[in-house]
Residue, then its C-alpha position, 0 to 999 in steps of 0.5 A: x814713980x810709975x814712970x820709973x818702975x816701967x823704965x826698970x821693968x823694960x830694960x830688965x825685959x830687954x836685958x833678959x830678952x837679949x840673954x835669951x837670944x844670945x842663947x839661942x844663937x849659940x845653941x844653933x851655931x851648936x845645932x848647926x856645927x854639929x851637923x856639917x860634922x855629921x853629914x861631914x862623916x857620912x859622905x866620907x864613910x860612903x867616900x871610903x867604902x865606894x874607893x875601897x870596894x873599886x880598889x878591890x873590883x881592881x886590884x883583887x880579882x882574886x876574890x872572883x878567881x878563887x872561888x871553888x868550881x872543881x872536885x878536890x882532890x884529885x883521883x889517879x887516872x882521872x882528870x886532874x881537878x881544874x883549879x884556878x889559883x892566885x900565882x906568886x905573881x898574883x895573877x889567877x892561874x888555871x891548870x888547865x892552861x898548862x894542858x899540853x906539857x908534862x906537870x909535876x905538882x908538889x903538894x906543900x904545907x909550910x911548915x913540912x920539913x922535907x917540903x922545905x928540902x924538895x923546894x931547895x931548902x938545903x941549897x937556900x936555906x929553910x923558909x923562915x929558918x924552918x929546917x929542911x929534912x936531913x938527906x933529902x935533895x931538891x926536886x930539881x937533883x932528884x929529877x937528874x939523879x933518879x929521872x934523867x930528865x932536867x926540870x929546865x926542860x920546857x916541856x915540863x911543868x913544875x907546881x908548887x901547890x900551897x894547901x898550908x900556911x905556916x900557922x896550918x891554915x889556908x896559904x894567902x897570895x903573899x905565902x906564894x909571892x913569899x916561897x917563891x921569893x925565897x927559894x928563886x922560883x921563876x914564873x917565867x922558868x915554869x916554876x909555879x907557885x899556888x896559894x890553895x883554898x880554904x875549902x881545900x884544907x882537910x884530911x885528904x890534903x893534909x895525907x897527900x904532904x908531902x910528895x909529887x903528883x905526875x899529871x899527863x898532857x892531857x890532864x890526867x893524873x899518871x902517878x901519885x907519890x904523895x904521902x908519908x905512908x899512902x904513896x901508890x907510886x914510889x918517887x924515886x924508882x916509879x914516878x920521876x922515871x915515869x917523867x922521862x919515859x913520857x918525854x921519850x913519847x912512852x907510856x909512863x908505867 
């Protein structure tokens, strides 16, 4: 009898003994699956963000080439600040490396009418259907009727200068590729196209839309016809003229 009852409590012993190991296996499948996912995520988190940041070390020396070492803004007759900006083409740009030719640079905010018609809006059309200002030509035609002067003329320089986006904040890379797409300006034609900093935007930036800037060979800001109400130079009697009096080797005023 006694035999018997060790018998059942030995398989009884075996059969709980089997239960347990049984799920102490499962719990370390468990353990063990849950740490190849784990270590699985951390070496891809690590893999994304080493191949994120050579894409940006690559792709986008704009972070290095925008950052502000210049005054803003500029002051007539003083050295134009030397900004470097990211072109329509993405490339970093220096003013500086246009020293030697005439510049004209036209502050621009994206939603401003007569900006929309100074780039060519009304031979273009507006820029994401803004509508150009009524009755005022492009540069280009304002250059010919009131300067004499062609802006095809390789000595000159013209600068479309972005200080707003559309929705009034910093412009990005893709607002210059953007503008310069729609209205056909042309690296290679001189035609430049600059997205401004964020640290650029305020009142003194915003006073000096829209308009033109005539900036000398040597760098030195000549004339100033920015601005609705604060112009120092009037653009079609004083500035544009000035241009051609400089390409006939004259002072500008």
């Amino acid at each position: 009898m006694e035999t018997i009852h060790l018998g059942y409590f030995l398989q009884a012993t075996l059969l709980l003994s089997n239960k347990t190991l049984v799920r102490l296996v499962v719990a370390m499948r468990t353990i063990l699956l849950t740490s190849i996912i784990v270590c699985g995520t951390i070496f891809l988190t690590f893999r994304f963000e080493e191949q994120l940041q050579t894409a940006a070390a690559t792709i986008l020396p704009s972070s290095r080439a925008t950052t502000q070492d210049f005054d803003w803004p500029p002051k007539l007759n003083e050295t134009y600040p030397d900004f470097q900006l990211i072109d329509q083409e993405g490339t970093p740009t220096r003013l500086s490396e246009f020293k030697g030719k005439i510049i004209l640079l036209e502050p621009i905010g994206m939603p401003c009418k007569a900006c929309q018609a100074f780039s060519g809006g009304h031979e273009r059309g507006g820029f994401r259907d803004i509508p150009p200002q009524p009755g005022l030509p492009s540069i280009e035609e304002a250059a010919r009727k009131y300067g004499g002067f062609d802006l095809s003329d390789d000595r000159i320089v013209k600068i479309r200068l972005l200080l707003y986006s559309l929705a009034m904040r910093a412009p990005t890379a893709e607002d210059a590729r953007a503008w310069a797409e729609h209205f056909g300006l042309e690296r290679a034609k001189n035609e430049i196209v600059l997205a401004g900093l964020p640290s650029m935007i305020g009142d003194a930036s915003y006073r000096m839309i829209p308009g033109l800037q005539l900036i000398d060979q040597e760098m030195v800001l000549r004339a100033d016809g920015t601005g609705r109400s604060h112009q120092q130079h009037d653009l079609y009697r004083e500035l544009l003229p000035g241009v051609r009096k400089m390409l006939e080797g004259e002072a500008p005023f």
